[in-house]
Structure formats: C-alpha cells, structure tokens
N, C-alpha and C positions, 0 to 999 in steps of 0.2 A: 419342352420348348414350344413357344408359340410364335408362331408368323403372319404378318398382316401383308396384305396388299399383292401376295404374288397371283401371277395368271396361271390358269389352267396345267400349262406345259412344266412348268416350276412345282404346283405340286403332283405332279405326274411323275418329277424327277423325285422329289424327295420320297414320297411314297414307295418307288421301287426299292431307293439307295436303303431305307429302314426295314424292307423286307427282304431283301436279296443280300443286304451287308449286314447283317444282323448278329451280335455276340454273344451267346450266352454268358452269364454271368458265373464264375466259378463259384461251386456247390460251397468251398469251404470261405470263401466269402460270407454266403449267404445265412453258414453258421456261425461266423463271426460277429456279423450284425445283431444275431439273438444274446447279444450280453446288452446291449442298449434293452431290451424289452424291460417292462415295468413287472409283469406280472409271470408265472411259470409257466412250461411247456416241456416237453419231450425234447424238445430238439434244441430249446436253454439247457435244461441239463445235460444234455451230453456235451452241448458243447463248454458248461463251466467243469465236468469232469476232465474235460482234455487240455484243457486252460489249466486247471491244478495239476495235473500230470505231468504237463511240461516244465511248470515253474518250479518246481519242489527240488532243490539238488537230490535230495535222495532216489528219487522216482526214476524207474526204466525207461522212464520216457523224455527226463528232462531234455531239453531241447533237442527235442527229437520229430516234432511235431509240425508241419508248412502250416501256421495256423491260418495265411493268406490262400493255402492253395501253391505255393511257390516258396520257392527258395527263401528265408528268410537273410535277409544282409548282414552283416558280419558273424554269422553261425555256420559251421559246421556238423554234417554227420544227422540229420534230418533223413528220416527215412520214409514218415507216412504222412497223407496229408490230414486236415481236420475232417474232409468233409469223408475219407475212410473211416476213419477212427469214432466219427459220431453215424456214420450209415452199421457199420458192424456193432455198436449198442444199443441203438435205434432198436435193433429185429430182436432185444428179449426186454424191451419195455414194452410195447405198444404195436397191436395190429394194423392202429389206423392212427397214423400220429398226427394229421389234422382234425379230426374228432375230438382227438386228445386235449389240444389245443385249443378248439375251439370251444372245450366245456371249461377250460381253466380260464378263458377270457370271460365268459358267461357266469364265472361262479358257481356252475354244476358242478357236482363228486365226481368221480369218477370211478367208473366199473372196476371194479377191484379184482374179478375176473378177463384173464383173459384165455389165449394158445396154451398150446404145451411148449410154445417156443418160448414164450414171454416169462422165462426165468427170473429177471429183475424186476417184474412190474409193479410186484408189493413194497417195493423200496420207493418207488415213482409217487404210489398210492401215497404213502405213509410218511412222505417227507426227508426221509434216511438217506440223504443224498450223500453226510459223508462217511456211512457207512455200506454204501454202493462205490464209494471213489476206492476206498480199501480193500474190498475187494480184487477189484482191478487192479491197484497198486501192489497187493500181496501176489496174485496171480502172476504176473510180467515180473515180478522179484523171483520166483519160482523158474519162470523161464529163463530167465537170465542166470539166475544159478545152475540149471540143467546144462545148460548151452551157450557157455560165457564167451567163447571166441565168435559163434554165431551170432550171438545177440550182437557184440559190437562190432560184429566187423562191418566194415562198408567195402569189402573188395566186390570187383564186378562179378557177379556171378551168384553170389550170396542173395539167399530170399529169407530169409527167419525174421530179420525184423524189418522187410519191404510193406509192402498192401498184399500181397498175396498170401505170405508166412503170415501176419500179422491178424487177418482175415480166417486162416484155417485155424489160428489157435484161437481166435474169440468163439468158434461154432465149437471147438474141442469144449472151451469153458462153460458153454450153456451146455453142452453134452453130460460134463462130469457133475456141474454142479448141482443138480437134483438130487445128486445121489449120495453127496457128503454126509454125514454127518456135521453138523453146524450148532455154534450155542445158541440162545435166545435170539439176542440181534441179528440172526442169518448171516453172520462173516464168516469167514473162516481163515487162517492162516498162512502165512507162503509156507511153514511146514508144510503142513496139510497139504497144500499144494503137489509141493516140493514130491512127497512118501509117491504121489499121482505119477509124476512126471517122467521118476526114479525107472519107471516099467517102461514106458518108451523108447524103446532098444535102438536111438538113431544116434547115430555117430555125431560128435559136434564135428562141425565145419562140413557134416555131407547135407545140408540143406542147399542145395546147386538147382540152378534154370536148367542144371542139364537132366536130372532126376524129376526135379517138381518146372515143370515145364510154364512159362509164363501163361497166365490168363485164367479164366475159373480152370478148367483139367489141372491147372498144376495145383492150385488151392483145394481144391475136390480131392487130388490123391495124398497129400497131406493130411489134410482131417481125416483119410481114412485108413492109414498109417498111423494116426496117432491111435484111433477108438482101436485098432486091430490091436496095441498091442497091449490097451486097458481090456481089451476083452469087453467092449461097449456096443459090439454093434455083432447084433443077431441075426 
C-alpha cells in the first residue's frame, strides 16, 4: 500500500496501527503458497506430499489435512494442519531448509550429506519424491491398522491422529527407519511397518490427553512409549 499526501500525525497513526496491530500470517498458508513456485524446495515438497495425502481416497490422511491452517468448508474430521504435517517432515530432510532452497533456486547440488536426523534426505537429493510419499502413505496405513478406532476417531479426548499423536509417531518413523531392512528404492511396506507396530503393547482407544497430556510432554512421552516398547532407546 502506498499513500500520498498525509501529514506527519497520519503517518504516525498508521505506523503504530502496522506495528501494534500486526498478524501473522498462518505457517500452513505459507506452505500452501509453495505449490505456485516454479522451481523445487524442501518446503514444496512436503507440502506437495501432504497435498497427495489428502487427495488420494485411499490414504490415512484423505481429508484429513487444514491445508488453509483452518477448517476446511464442507469437510469433516480434519485433524492436523499443513503447516504440522510439513514442520514434522521438514526435520528428516534438511538441517537448514533455506540453504536448501536457496541452492535449488541457484542451481547448486545439494549436499547429499546431512544429521543422523535427516533420514529422508537422499530421497530430497535424488528426486524420489514418490517414493518418499509411499513411505509415508505405507507407514500411517500401518498405524491405522494397529489403532483403527484411534486413528479414526474424532471423540474429545482422543490424540493419535491430533498434532501431538501425529507428531510422536513421525519422530517414532525416523527412529525405526534406519533400522529396517529396505529394498533398493529405500521403501518399505505397511507390512513391514505393521510386524514394527505389532510390539507396541498400547491399547487402542487409550491414546487420551489424560495419559499423553497436551503440548510437547505429552508428544515426548509418546515417542517414548512407543521406542520402550521396540526396545529402541538405550
């Protein structure tokens, strides 16, 4: 916005109103935007992973997804938002996701090393973006098989398929997956998954805010319920 002609007081006014009234912009907005980009990024893919996700009837996540950040209109049963859903695969592609970006606009390669966190990031490297969606897509089939009343339910109380359930089982996925056994292409199956999941001795429907308590504590004792009962954490 530009304005001509006001006096001193006028923009004294607007200056304060644009800094004291000021909104941020919701995050999954802001991954929404990245399907317009011309060229790839970290934060394009995840968010055309979660875009696939939701569209696909088959997928655990079909409209399941606030791809606005908010309610979507005439849907139901939406549980996480885009800008969850692309921050939890965010953290096993990329340590520095505008570096990332900024050598995919430039034309540079990219380091094809990275963390020990950054489980997916030879899929990012290497173009296999829909053999990174399958993944995902075979994992969450896996959990939904484990935990079918959990996965769908939407009663109050319920976190398995919130931000916070949702959240502890993507840190379980970069936990286990190192450790699979995988074919060539690095997938691997909702079986596979599944034999994983089978050990995790948690009752369906007892995923409750009253056990896994809202906020990171309840997502933290989660993830560590689940490696306890893989026997994954030392």
């Amino acid at each position: 916005s530009i304005f001509t002609g006001l006096d001193v007081a006028e923009q004294a006014y607007i200056f304060s109103m644009v800094n004291l009234a000021q909104t941020k912009v919701n995050k999954s907005l802001v991954y929404e935007l990245f399907d317009s980009a011309k060229r790839r990024s970290p934060q394009k893919l995840c968010h055309q992973i979660a875009v696939a996700l939701d569209s696909v009837e088959t997928s655990p996540f079909y409209k399941r997804i606030k791809r606005l950040g908010c309610a979507t209109p005439n849907r139901e049963g939406e549980t996480i938002t885009q800008a969850t859903f692309v921050k939890s695969l965010m953290a096993f592609l990329t340590d520095n996701e505008n570096e990332d970006r900024r050598r995919y606009a430039e034309d540079e390669p990219l380091d094809p090393a990275g963390s020990a966190k950054t489980v997916f990031r030879q899929f990012m490297v290497d173009k296999k973006d829909m053999e990174l969606t399958k993944i995902i897509y075979n994992y969450f089939l896996a959990v939904k098989q484990r935990w079918p009343k959990s996965w769908e339910s939407n009663a109050r109380g319920q976190m398995l398929n919130k931000a916070n359930g949702f959240m502890a089982l993507m840190r379980f996925l970069g936990a286990v997956y190192p450790k699979m056994e995988k074919p060539r292409d690095g997938g691997t199956s909702q079986e596979s998954f599944y034999r994983i999941l089978e050990y995790c001795q948690i009752a369906d429907g007892a995923f409750t805010t009253e056990v896994y308590v809202p906020g990171s504590a309840g997502e933290s004792a989660l993830f560590r319920d689940l490696c306890s009962y893989c026997e994954l954490l030392n």
